[in-house]
N, C-alpha and C positions, 0 to 999 in steps of 0.2 A: 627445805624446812622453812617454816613460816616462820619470821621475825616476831615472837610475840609477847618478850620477857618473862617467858611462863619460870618457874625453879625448873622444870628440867632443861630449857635452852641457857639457860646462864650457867649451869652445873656441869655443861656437853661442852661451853665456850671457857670455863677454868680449867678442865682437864685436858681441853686442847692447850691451850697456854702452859702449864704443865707437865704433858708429855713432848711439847719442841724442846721446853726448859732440859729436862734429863738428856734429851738428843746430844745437845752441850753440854751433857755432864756437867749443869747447874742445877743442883738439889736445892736450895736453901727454903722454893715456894713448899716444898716435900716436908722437910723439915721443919717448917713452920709450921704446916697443916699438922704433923705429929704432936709437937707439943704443945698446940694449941690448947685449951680448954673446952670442952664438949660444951654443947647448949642443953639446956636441962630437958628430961622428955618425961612427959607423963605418961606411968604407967594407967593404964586403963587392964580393969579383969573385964571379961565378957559375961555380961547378962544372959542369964538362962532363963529364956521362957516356957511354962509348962502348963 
């Protein structure tokens, strides 16, 4: 895997980190991700072309 910062290589290197954490039966990174606050996402409808 190429070193590239892309969002999936940093997404692949937090849930690594993540699942050694639970290995040790330390939730808390789990736990913070749960009640964390979502980021806002726009709905988009899809355009119908005719």
């Amino acid at each position: 895997m190429a070193e590239d910062g892309s969002i999936e290589e940093v997404a692949q290197k937090i849930l690594m980190v993540m699942h050694e954490e639970c290995l040790e039966a330390n939730y808390q990174s789990v736990e913070n991700l749960r009640t964390s606050m979502p980021p806002p996402v726009a709905h988009v409808r899809p355009a119908f072309i005719e």
